[in-house]
N, C-alpha and C positions, 0 to 999 in steps of 0.2 A: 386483549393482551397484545403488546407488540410482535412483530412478525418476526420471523426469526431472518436472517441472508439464506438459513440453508433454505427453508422454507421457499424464499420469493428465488431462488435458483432454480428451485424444483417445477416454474411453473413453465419452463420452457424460453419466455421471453428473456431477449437480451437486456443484460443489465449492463448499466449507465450506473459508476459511483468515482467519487469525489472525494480526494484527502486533503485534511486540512492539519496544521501545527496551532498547539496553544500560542498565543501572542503577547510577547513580552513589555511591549508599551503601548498606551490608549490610543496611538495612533496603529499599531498594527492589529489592536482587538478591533476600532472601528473598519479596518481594513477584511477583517476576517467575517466579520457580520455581512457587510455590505456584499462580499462576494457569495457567502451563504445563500443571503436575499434574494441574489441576482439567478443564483444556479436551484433554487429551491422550486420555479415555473417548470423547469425540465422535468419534474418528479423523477429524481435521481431514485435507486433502488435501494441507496442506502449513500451514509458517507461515512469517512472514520476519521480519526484524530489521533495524530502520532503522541507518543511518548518520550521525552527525550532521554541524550545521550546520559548512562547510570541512573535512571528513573528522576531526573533532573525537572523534568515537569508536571509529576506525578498530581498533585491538589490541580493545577491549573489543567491537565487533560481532562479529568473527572468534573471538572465544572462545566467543562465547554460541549464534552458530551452530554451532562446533564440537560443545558438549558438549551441544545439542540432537540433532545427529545423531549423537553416543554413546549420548545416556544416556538416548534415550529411541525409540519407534520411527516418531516423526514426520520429515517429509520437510520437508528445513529449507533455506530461502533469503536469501542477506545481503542486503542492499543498499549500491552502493556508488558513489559522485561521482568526480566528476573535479575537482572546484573544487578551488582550492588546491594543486596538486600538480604536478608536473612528467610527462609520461610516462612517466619511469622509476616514481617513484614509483606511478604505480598502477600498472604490470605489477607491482612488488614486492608489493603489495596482492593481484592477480591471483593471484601465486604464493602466497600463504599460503592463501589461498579454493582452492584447488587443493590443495595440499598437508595441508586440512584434511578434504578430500572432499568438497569441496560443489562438485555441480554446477548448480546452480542460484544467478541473481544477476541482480537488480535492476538494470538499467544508467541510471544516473539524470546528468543535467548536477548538480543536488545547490546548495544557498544557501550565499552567502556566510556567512561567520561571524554578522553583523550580524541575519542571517534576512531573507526573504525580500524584501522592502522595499530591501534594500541592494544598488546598481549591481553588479550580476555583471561578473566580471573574468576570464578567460582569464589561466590562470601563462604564462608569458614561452613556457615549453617545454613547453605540455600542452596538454590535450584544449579544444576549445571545446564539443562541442554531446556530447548523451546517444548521438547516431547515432555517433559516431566511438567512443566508448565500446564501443558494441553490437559495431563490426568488431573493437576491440582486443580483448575479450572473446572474437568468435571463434577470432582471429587465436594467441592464449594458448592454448587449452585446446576441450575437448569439452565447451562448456556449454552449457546450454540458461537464452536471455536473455528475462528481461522487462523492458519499459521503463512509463512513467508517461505515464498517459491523464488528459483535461482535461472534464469534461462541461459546464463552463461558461467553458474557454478558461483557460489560467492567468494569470496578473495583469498576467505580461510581456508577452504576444501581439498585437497591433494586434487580432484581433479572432478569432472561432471558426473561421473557414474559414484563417484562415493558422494556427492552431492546430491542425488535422486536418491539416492540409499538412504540419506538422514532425513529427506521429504517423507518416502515411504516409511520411516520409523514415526513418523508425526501422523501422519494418517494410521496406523496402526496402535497409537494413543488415544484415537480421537479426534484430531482434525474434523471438519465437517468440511473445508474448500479451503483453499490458497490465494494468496494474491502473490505475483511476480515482482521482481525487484523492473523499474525501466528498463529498456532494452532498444534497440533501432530495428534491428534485423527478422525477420518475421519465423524465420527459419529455426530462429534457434528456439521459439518458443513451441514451437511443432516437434523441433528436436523431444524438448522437455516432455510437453505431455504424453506421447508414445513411450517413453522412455519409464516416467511415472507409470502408466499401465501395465508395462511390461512384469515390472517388478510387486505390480499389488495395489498401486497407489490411483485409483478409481475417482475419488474427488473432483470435482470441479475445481479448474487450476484459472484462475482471472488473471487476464496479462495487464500489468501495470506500462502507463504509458506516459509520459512527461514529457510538452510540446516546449520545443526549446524559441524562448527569450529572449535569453541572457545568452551570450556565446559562451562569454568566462565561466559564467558560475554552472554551465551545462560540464562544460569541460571537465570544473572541479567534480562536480558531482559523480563525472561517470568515472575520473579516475576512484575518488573515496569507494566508491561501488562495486569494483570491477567491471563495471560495461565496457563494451570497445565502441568508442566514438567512430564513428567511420569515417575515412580519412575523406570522401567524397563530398559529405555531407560539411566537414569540416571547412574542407575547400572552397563550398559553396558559401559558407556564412560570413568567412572570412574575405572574401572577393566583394561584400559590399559594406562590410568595416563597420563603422560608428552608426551607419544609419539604421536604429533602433525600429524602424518600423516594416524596413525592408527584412531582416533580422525574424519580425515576427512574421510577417508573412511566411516567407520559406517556411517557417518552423511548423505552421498551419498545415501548409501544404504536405509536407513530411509525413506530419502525425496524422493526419487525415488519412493519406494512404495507407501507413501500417494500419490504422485502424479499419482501416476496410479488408485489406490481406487477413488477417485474424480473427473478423464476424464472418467471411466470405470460406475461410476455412473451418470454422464449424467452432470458435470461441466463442464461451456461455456470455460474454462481454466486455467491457472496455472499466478499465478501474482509472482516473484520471489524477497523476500528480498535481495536483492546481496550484502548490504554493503562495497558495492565498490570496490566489488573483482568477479573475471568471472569464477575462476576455476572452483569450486563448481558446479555453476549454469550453463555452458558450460559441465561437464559432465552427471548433469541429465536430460538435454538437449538432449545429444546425442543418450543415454540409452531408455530415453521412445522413440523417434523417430527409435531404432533399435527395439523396443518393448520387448527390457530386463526389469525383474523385480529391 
């Protein structure tokens, strides 16, 4: 039977995992395989597959997870909302993630169509919050749940302590571990986890980490998010412009240190934004495993 995350959590060893988006043209599905292929040598501890904005890519996540946990021998998890949908509606969802062998799944409240920005709405006859999610989830089947952690409060939240409050309400569902939204700052994620204990929330909290690329679409990303881009960080990327490779570099070098700041402080492991590309995440792979800074 397949292993569960909380299970391969439990065994002490740092985990190494990898997220990937369903792909909307045959060039970005060959794009999605290839980098699969490339990061499948690492023996990741798992990888998962978003779901998009209103459950927008609902058929196409279920498939991607499927024939990752066919065809290949990684330990593969969906993710999947509730926006947009009625309850039946996502036990149907439930069932096909069941039915396709995956036990493992992401329990997420999930953005409006609009993204993230856009007034979240409750379907007339479904889920409101990711915790009701987490029960239906158990309620369905023998999974084992992860939900979404905030290290700098997510954008909705009045502020970070009522932010750890709705975590500990998910772990108090059911949760089995979290995974963090990106983040720069290693602090805040240290902030987080003490803060979850304090209040109940004992789970394995995995800090999501995203080596930046792209300058622009870092930027978009962390305003959509709430993260705060560090103006230091920014300075630096911006001071050597168009040149895409210097660009990635820095970004290497970046992410490579938070990632060491966070296994060196006692995080169960590194969850990796990939974007559907391995380079990046293939070099700071390599770097902390030779135990370069």
């Amino acid at each position: 039977m397949t292993a569960t995350i909380r299970e391969l959590l439990a065994t002490g060893n740092p985990s190494y995992s990898f997220e990937f988006f369903p792909p909307k043209t045959d060039e970005g599905e060959r794009q999605l395989w290839q980098a699969i292929r490339e990061l499948e040598p690492l023996r990741p501890t798992f990888v998962s597959v978003t779901y998009g904005a209103g459950g927008s890519t609902r058929d196409r996540t279920v498939r991607v997870v499927q024939r990752i946990a066919t065809d290949t021998s990684i330990t593969a998890m969906a993710h999947l909302t509730c926006v947009g949908a009625s309850r039946e509606d996502v036990r149907a969802t439930i069932g096909e993630i069941k039915a396709a062998g995956i036990r493992n799944v992401l329990a997420l409240r999930g953005d409006m169509p609009g993204g993230p920005a856009e007034t979240w709405e409750a379907h007339l006859d479904g889920l409101r919050h990711a915790e009701d999610l987490v029960r239906l989830l158990h309620e369905e089947g023998d999974f084992c749940v992860g939900v979404a952690a905030f290290p700098e409060g997510h954008p909705a939240s009045p502020d970070r302590d009522a932010d750890v409050g709705y975590l500990a309400r998910k772990c108090a569902a059911g949760a089995d571990f979290a995974v963090t939204q990106f983040f720069f700052d290693a602090a805040d994620y240290f902030r987080l986890v003490a803060t979850a204990s304090r209040v109940g929330c004992e789970v394995p909290i995995i800090p999501g980490v995203m080596p930046v690329t792209n300058v622009a679409q870092i930027e978009r990303f962390a305003a959509l998010s709430g993260a705060a881009f560090p103006p230091a960080l920014a300075a630096r990327l911006h001071a050597v412009g168009d040149d895409q490779e210097a660009v990635r570099a820095i970004g290497v070098d970046v992410a490579t240190d938070l990632c060491r700041q966070l296994l060196d402080g006692g995080a169960p492991g590194i969850h990796f934004y990939t974007l559907n590309r391995s380079t990046a995440t293939r070099e700071i792979f390599a770097r902390l495993h030779r135990g370069e800074a």
